[in-house]
Each structure stands twice: as C-alpha cells, then as structure tokens.
C-alpha positions as CSV (number, residue, x, y, z in Angstrom):
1,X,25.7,19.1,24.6
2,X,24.0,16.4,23.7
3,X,22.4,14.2,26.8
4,X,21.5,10.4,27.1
5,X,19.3,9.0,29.4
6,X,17.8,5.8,30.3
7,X,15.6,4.9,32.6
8,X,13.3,2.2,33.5
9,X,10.3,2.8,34.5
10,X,8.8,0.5,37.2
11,X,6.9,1.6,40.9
12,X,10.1,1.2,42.9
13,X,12.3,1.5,39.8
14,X,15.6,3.8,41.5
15,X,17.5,6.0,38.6
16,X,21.5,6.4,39.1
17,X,23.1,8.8,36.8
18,X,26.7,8.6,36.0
19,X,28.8,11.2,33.9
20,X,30.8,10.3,31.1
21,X,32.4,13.0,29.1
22,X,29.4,15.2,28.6
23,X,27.3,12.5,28.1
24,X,24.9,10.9,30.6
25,X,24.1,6.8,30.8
26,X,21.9,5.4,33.7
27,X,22.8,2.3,36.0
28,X,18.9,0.6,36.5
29,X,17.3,-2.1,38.1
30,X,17.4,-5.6,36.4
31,X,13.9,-5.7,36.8
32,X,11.6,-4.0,34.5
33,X,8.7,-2.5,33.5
34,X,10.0,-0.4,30.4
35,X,13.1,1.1,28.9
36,X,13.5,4.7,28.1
37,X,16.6,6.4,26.6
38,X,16.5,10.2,26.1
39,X,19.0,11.5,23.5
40,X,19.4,15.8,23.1
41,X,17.9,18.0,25.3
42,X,16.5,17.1,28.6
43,X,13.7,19.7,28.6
44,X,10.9,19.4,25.8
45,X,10.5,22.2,23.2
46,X,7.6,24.5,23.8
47,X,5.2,26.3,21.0
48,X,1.7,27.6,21.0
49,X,0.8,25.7,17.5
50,X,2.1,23.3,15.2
51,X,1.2,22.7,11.5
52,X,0.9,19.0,10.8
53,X,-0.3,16.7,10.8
54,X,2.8,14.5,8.8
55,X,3.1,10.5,8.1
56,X,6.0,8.4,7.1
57,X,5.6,4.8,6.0
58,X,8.3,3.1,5.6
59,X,9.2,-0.1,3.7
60,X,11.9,-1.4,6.5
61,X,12.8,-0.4,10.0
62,X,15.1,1.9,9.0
63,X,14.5,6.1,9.2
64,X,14.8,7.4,5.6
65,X,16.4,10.5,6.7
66,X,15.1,13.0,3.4
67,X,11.0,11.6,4.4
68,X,11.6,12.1,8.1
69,X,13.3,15.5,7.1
70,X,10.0,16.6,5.5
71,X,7.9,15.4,8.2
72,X,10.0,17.2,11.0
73,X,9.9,20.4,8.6
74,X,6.1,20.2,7.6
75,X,5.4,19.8,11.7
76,X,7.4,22.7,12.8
77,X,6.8,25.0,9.9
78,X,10.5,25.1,9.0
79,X,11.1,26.9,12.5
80,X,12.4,26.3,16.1
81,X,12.8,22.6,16.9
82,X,10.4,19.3,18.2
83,X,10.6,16.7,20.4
84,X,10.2,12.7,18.8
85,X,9.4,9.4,20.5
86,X,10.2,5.8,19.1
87,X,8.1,3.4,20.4
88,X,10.0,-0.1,19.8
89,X,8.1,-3.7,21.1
90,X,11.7,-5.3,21.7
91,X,15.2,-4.3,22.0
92,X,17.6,-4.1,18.7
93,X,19.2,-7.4,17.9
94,X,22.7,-6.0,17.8
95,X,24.5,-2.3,17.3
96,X,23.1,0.7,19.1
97,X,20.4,0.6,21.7
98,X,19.2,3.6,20.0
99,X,19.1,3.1,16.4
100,X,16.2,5.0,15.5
101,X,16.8,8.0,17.3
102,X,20.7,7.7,16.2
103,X,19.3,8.8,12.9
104,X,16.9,11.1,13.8
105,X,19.2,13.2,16.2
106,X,21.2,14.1,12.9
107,X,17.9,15.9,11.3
108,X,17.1,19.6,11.6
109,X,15.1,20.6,13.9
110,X,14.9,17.7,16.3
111,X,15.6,19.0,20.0
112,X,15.3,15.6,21.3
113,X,14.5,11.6,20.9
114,X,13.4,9.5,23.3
115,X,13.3,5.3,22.8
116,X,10.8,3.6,24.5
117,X,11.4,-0.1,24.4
118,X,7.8,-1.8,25.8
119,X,7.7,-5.3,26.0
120,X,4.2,-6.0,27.7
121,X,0.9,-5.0,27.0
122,X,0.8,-3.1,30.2
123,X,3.1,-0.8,29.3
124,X,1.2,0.9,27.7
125,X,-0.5,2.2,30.8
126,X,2.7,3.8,32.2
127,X,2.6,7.4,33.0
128,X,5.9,8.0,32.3
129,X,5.5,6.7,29.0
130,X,2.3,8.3,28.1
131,X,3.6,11.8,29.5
132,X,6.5,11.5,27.0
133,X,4.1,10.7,23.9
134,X,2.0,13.1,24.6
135,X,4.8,16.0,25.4
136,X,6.2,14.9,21.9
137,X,5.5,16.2,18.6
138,X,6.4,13.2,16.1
139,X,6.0,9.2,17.4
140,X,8.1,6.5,15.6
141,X,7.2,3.0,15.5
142,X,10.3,1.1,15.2
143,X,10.3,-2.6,13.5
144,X,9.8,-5.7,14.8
145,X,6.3,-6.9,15.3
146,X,2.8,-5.5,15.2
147,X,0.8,-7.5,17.0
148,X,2.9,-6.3,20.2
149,X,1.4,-2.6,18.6
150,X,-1.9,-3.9,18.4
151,X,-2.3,-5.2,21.8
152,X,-2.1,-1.6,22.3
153,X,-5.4,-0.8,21.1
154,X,-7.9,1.2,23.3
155,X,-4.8,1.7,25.9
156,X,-4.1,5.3,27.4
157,X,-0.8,4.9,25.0
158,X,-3.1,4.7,21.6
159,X,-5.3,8.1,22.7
160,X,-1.7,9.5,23.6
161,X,-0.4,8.8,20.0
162,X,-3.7,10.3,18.9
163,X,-2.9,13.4,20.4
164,X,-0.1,13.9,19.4
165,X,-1.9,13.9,15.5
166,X,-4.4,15.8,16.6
167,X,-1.9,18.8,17.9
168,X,-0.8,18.8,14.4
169,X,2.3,16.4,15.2
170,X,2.8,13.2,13.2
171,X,3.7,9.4,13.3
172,X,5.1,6.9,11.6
173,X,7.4,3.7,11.2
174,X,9.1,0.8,9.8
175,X,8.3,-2.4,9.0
176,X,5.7,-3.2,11.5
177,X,5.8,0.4,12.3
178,X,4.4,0.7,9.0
179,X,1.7,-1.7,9.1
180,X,0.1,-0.2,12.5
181,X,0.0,3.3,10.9
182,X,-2.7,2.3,8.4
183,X,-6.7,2.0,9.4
184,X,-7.1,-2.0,8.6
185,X,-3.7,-3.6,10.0
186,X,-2.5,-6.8,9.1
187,X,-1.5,-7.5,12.8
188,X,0.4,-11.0,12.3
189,X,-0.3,-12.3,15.2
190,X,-0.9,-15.6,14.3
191,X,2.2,-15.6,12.4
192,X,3.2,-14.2,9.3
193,X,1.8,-14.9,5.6
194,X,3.3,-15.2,2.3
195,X,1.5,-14.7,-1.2
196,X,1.3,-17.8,-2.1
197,X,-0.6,-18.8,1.4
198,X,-3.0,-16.2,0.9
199,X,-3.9,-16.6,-2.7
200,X,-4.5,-20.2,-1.6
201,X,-6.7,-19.3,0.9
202,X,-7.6,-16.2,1.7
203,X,-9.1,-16.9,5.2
204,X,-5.7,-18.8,5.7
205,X,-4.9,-18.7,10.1
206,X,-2.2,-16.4,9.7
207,X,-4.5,-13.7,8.0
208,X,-5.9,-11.6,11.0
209,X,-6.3,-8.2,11.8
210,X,-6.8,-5.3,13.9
211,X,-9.4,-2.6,12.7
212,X,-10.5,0.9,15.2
213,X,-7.1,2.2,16.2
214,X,-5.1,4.5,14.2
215,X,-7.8,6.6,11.6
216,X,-5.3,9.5,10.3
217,X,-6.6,12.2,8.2
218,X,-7.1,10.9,4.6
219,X,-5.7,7.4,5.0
220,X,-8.9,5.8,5.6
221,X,-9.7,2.3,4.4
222,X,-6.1,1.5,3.6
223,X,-3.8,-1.9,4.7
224,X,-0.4,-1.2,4.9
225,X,2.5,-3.7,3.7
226,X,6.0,-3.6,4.4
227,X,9.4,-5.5,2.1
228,X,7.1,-5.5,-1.0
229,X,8.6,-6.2,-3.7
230,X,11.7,-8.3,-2.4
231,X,9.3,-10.6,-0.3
232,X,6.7,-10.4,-3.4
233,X,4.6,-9.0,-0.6
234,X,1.7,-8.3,-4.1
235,X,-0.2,-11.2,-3.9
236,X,-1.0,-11.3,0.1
237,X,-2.1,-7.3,-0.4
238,X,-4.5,-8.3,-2.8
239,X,-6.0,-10.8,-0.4
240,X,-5.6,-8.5,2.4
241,X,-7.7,-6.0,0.4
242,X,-10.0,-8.7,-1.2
243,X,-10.4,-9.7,2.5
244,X,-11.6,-6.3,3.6
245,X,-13.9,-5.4,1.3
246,X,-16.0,-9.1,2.5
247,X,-15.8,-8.6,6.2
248,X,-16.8,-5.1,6.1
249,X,-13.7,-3.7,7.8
250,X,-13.9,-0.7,5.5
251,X,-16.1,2.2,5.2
252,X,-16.5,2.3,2.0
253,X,-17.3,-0.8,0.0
254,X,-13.5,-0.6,-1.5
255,X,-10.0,-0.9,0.4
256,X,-6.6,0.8,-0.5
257,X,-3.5,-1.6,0.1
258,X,-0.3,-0.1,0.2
259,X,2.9,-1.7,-0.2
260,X,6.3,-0.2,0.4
261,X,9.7,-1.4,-0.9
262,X,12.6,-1.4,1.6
263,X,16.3,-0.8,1.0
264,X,15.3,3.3,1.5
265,X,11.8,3.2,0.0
266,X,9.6,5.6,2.2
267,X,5.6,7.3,1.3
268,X,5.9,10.7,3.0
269,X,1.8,12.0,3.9
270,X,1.1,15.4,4.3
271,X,-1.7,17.5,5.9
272,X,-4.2,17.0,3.1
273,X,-3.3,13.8,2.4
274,X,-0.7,14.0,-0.7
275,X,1.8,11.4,-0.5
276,X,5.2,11.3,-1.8
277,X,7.4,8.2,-2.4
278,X,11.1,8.7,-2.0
279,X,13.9,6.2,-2.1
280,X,12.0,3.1,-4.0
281,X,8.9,2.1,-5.3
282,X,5.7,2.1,-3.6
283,X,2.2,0.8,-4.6
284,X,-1.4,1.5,-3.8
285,X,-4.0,-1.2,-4.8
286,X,-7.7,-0.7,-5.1
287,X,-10.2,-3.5,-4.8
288,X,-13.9,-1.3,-5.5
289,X,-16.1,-4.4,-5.8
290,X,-16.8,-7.7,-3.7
291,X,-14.3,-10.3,-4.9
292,X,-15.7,-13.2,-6.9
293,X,-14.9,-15.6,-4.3
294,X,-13.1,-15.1,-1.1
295,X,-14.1,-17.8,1.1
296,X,-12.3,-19.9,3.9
297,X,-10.5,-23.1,2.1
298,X,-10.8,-21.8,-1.2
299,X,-8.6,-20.3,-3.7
300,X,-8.8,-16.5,-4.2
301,X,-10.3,-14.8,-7.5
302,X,-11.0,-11.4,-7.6
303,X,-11.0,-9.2,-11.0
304,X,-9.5,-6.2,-12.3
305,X,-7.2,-4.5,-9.0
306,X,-6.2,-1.2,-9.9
307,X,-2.5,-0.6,-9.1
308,X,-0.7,2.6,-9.1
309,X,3.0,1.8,-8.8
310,X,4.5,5.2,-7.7
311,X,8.4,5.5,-8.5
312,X,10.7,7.8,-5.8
313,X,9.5,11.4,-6.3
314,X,5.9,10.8,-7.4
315,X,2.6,11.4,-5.8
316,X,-0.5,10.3,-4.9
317,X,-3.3,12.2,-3.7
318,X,-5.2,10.3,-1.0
319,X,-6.8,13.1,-0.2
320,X,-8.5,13.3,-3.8
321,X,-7.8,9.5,-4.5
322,X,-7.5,9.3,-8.7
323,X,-9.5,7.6,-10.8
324,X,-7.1,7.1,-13.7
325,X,-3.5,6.0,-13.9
326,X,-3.7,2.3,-12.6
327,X,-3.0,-0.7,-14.4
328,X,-5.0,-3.6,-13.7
329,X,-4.0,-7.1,-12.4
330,X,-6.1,-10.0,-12.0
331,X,-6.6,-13.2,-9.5
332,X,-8.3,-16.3,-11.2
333,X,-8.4,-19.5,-8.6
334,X,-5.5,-18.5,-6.8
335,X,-3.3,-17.4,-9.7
336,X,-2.2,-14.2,-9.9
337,X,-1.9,-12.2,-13.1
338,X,2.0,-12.2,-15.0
339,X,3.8,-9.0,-14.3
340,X,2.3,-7.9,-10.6
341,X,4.6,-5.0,-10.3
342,X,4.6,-3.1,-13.6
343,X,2.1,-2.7,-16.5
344,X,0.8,-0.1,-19.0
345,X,-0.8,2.8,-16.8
346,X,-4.6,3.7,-18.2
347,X,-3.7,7.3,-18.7
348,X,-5.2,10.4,-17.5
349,X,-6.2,13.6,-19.3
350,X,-8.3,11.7,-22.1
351,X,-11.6,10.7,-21.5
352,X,-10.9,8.3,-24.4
353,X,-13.8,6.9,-26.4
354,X,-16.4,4.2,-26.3
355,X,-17.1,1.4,-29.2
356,X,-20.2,-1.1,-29.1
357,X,-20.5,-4.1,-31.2
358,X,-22.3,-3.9,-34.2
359,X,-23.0,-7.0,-35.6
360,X,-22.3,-8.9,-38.0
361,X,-18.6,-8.6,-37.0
362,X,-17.2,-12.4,-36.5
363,X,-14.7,-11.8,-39.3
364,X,-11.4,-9.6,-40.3
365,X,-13.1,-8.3,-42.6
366,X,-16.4,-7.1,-41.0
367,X,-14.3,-6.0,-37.8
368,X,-15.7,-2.9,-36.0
369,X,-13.6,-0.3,-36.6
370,X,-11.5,1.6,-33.4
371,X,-8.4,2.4,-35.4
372,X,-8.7,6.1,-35.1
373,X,-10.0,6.7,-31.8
374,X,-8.1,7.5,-28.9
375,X,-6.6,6.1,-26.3
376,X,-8.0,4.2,-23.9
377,X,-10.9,2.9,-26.0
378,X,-13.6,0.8,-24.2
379,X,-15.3,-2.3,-26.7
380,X,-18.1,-3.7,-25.9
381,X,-20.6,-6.6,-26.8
382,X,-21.8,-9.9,-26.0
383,X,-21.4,-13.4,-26.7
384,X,-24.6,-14.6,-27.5
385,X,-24.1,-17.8,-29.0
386,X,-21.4,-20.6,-27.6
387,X,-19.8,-19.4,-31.1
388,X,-19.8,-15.9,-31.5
389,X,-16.6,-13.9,-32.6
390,X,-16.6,-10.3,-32.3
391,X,-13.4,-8.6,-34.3
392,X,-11.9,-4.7,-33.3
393,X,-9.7,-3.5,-36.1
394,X,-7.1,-1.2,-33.8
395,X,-3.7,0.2,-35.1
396,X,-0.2,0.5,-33.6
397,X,2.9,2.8,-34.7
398,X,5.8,1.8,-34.2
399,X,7.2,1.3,-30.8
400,X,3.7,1.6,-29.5
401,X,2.1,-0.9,-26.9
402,X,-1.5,-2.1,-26.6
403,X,-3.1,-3.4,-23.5
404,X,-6.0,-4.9,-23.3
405,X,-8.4,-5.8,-20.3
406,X,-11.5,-7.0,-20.3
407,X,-14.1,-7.9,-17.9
408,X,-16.5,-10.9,-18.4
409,X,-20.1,-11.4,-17.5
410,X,-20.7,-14.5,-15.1
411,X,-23.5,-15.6,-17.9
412,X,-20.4,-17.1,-20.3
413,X,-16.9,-17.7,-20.2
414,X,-15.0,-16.0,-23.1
415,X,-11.5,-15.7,-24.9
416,X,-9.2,-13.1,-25.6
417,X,-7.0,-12.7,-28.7
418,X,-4.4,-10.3,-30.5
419,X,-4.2,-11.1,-33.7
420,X,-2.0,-9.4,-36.7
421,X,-3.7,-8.4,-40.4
422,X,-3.0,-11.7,-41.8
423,X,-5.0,-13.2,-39.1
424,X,-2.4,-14.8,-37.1
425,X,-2.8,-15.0,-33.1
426,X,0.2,-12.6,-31.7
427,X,-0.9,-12.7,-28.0
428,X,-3.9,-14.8,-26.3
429,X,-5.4,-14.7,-22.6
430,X,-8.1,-17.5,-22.0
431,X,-8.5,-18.0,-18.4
432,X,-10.3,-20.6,-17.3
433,X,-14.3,-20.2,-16.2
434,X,-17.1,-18.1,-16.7
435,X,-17.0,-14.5,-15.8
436,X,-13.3,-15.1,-15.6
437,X,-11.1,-11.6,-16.8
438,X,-8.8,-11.7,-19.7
439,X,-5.7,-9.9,-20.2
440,X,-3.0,-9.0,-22.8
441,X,-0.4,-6.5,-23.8
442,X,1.8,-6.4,-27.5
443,X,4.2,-4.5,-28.2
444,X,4.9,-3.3,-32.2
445,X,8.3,-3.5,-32.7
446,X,8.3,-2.7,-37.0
447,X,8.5,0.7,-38.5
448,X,5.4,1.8,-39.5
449,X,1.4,2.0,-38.5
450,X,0.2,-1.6,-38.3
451,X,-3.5,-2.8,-38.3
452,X,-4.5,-5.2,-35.7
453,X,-7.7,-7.1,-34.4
454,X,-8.6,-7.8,-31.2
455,X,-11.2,-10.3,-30.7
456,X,-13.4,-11.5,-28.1
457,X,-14.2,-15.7,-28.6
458,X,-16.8,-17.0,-27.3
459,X,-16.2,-20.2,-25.0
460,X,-18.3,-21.1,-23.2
461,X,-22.3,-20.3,-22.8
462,X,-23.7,-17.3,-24.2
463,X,-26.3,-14.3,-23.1
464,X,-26.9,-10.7,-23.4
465,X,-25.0,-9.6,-21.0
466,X,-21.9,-7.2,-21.9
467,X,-18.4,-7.5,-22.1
468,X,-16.2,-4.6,-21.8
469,X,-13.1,-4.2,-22.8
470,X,-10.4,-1.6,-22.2
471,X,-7.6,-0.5,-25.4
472,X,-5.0,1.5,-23.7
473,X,-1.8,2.5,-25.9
474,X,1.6,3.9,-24.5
C-alpha cells in the first residue's frame, strides 16, 4: 500500500489524518511554516552501509527516470530499497502537488519520497525537516529558483544535505536544482542573465553568486547551467567561468562550467567522479588562464575555452579531468565565436607533432612544410615585422576537415588565412586587436589529396614573441 502524507510543520501546527481508499491526505492549518508530503512507506528503510556517493544534474525540473535509476541503484548497491527527499522553494504551478516524487515512486528501489515545500529561509532550521534529510539516502532539488537554495547556506538544512553525501547517499536536481549542486553557483538572485548581458558586461548586476556550500567529491571548481542550448545559455557560462577564474572563487586558477540541455538531458556522477550524459547533450567548459579582460562596464574577451560537448551515453571523467578532446571557442569584445555548440574535437591518442617557422617562408613556394605529419600539428613563429607572412603547406583528402586555432601574442595583432594551391583565400579569421585569437575550419569536399597553405599575416606591430597555432583534421 502505498501512503501519502502531508503535514505542515509549525510549533502548534495540529495533523488530522483522513482515509481515503488505502491512501492517506492530511487536513492542516492554513498557516504555515512548511509543507511536507510523504509518498510509500511511512517507516524509513534501514542498512548498515551504503555505496555512493551519486549525482544527477539535470537540464530542467523534471526527474529523468534512467539517471535517477542509476543513482538509486549505484546508492543501494542494486539491493533492498532507500528513502528520497525533494526539497522544492515553492509549490508546483499546476498538476500534482508531488511531481517530483510522482516519478520517482515508479523507480526500483525507492521505499519512500518525501516533498518538502520551504518557502522561507527559516525553514531551514526545522527539525522536522532536517530529521527527514538526514534519515534519507538521496535529496532532490526541485526547480524553481536558487537563490531561495542559497539562502540556505551555513543552515542546519545544508550540513543535513551534507550528510546525507557523506553516508554515501546522493543529491541532485533540476533546473535550479541543478545550479545549487555545483561548487561556484550562479544564484540569480538579482535576477536572471542572458548571454548577450553577460558578454556585454561581465560584472553585469544580475551576475552574482554563492561560493562554500555544496563541495561534492570530484566536482570542484565547477558552475553549473541549466536550458542550455534552447536558451543559448553558452555565452553567459563562459562569463560565468571567465568570472571565476578573476575573483578567485576557484581553487585552482581554472573553472569548469557545465551546461545541461533540457527536454530529458541529464549528467549522471558517480563515486569517483565519471559522469555520464543521458537524454541530450551536455557541455563542460574550461577557462585555465585569466581572461584578457573581464572588468565591470566592459565587454568580455577571453581566448581559447575548451568545450567538450558530450552527446547522451558519453563520459567525462571529472575525477581524471582530460586534457584532450575539446574544441576551442573564442570571446573577442563581447563577440562570441560562430558555432558555440559544435566544432572539430582536438583528438586524443596522438600526441601529434610540432612545426616552427623557418624563415624565409612569406611565400607559396618557400612554405614550411606540415603535409605529412599528423594530426593535430602545432605551427609556430612570429611576426617580426608589421609585414611578415609566414606560409604552412598542409594537405586534405577528400572529405577531410581542417581546423585551425591559433593564439596571438599581446606584442602584435595578426591574421589568419586558408588558402588553396593557386593561392586563393578559401577561409579567413582576422579579429580585431592585438593578442586577439584567430579561428577557422574548411572542409575538402573534391576527390583526391589537396595541398593547402595556411598562413599567418602580420597586421599589426611586430616582436619575437610566438604564435602558436593548432592543425587538427577529422
């Protein structure tokens, strides 16, 4: 039989039960502290050990029953049965009280879930609440709005949530359950940003966050995002990170961002920290250096992000973070490179090979040869006059695709282009301003091996200072 409960939880809050075909509602006060509905069994499950700890992120509200499914499974070892809490800021809009749980209750394993619906700070502090959490073995934070989560910070109910990780139990969410489940969250609590605000300005007033509450096991110096791709949620990660690395709100020097599609999309973590994305895409974005300029009232630029877009059943090892895989997107003034959620992957497995400039190669026909090595190939040189050309022969088969990236020393400004054996310019990239990155992918599409130069224009200024470029073909 399955039981439902609710209660509210105040000092003189009275509890009437009433019986309705096997299934038990409760008549409360009108006044309120919080709300709790029970669903399943009303006595917890009881077990010496459990074998988490288990995450889900997810990119809506929603439960995405086959992540949650692994969670419950990794917890409780494929055996016996756990107890969940959802902890919700503000009641659902419309349909079930319950949602949440409504979907859980249908897992494996799940003896019982309990919906706490807090709507003050305060709550936090109730004992029933906290005696719940802390009796559970998997928390849930539902959608809605994480700065009602964040208020929570350094409350009995955060250690409680802690706990429950540190038992080997797990946590997780939605939406803004998502967000509060990473180590740097984007809190919105002076409202909510989109990209194009925070490319503009990074330190824009709706840009604030909440650092020192959740630090799970492997997920530190991370920012979570929610509704990725269909609110082009890209842009405002990249700030987010960019924004992280200059205030110091990682350990590091670097921050993660991770952005989660909805519409099913969901990055299950386990125990030592390997995720895997089910349902839609999901990316991770590295920032590893200080970003050229992220300053309040100015437009963002920060070079060379490394994104791993990770499609449903692929991994990513934050436990052993990768160093290879990424492709890399740019921010120059503001402007964010084409193509922010897909490009040619710097594979793995190769080590590649390394070409310097010998000079002189301004020409075709004294190009520096990379045509046979393999991929990627790193290029480098200088500019060092305002008119130096530096030519790569490379060579494409058929269907095969270049990308090139390369990153610019602040001591000149230089140009970018991909140019066929007859000399003509196929693809260009000449961002505006010194130490500005360039970019470009091309794509043969006749039969055959073709030769191909790439070459590196100087623009503006000049120096010794190298240029390095990065030849990656897929």
């Amino acid at each position: 039989m399955t039981v439902r409960l609710r209660h509210r939880s105040a000092a003189s809050a009275v509890i009437t039960l009433v019986s309705l075909a096997g299934t038990l509602a409760a008549v409360h006060p009108a006044q309120a502290a919080a709300d709790r509905v029970r669903l399943g069994s009303a006595s917890d499950a009881s077990r010496a050990g459990w074998s988490g700890p288990a995450f889900t992120m997810n990119g809506d509200g929603a439960v995405v029953a086959a992540s949650m499914q692994r969670a419950i499974d990794a917890i409780r070892d494929d055996t016996g049965s756990l107890d969940v809490v959802v902890l919700a800021g503000s009641a659902p809009t419309s349909g079930s009280s319950t949602p949440e749980c409504d979907s859980i209750m249908s897992l494996t394993g799940v003896n019982s879930c309990t919906t706490w619906t807090l709507t003050k700070a305060s709550d936090a502090s109730d004992p029933q609440v906290n005696t719940d959490v802390r009796d559970a073995e998997f928390v849930y934070f539902a959608g809605g709005d994480q700065c009602r989560y964040a208020a929570w910070k350094g409350s009995p109910l955060e250690a409680s949530v802690e706990s429950v990780v540190a038992k080997g139990g797990g946590s997780g969410g939605g939406s803004a359950g998502t967000h509060i489940n990473s180590s740097v969250v984007y809190d919105a609590c002076q409202g909510s940003a989109t990209s194009a605000d925070a490319l503009a300005d990074p330190y824009d007033p709706a840009i604030t966050f909440t650092t020192g509450m959740f630090d799970w096991p492997h997920y530190a110096d991370t920012v979570n995002d929610s509704h990725f791709v269909t609110r082009d949620r890209m842009g405002r990660t990249m700030a987010f990170v960019a924004r992280a690395i200059k205030d110091g709100l990682t350990t590091s020097g670097a921050a993660w961002g991770v952005g989660v599609e909805q519409g099913g999309g969901s990055l299950f973590v386990d125990r030592n920290g390997l995720a895997t994305e089910y349902g839609q895409n999901a990316y991770v974005v590295l920032g590893d250096h200080q970003p050229e300029q992220a300053v309040p009232g100015k437009p963002l630029t920060f070079s060379d992000y490394k994104i791993w877009r990770l499609t449903p059943g692929s991994t990513f090892d934050f436990g052993n973070r990768p160093t290879c895989g990424f492709y890399r997107r740019s921010v120059t003034d503001g402007v964010a490179d084409a193509d922010l959620y897909d490009g040619i992957a710097e594979p793995c497995g190769s080590p590649g090979a390394a070409l310097g400039e010998s000079e002189p190669n301004d020409t075709s026909g004294t190009a520096d040869d990379a045509s046979a090595l393999p991929s990627p190939t790193t290029l480098t040189g200088s500019m060092k006059s305002s008119t130096d050309r530096d030519y790569f022969r490379v060579a494409l088969a058929s269907g095969q695709t270049a990308s090139v990236r390369c990153t610019i020393p602040t001591a000149y400004d230089a140009d970018l282009y991909f140019m066929d054996s007859a000399g003509r310019t196929l693809q260009r990239s000449v961002t505006d301003g010194a130490g500005a990155p360039e970019s470009l992918t091309f794509t043969r599409t006749s039969s055959g091996t073709g030769t191909y130069y790439v070459d590196v224009e100087a623009y503006s200024g000049a120096g010794t200072a190298t240029y390095t470029c990065t030849v990656a073909k897929s």
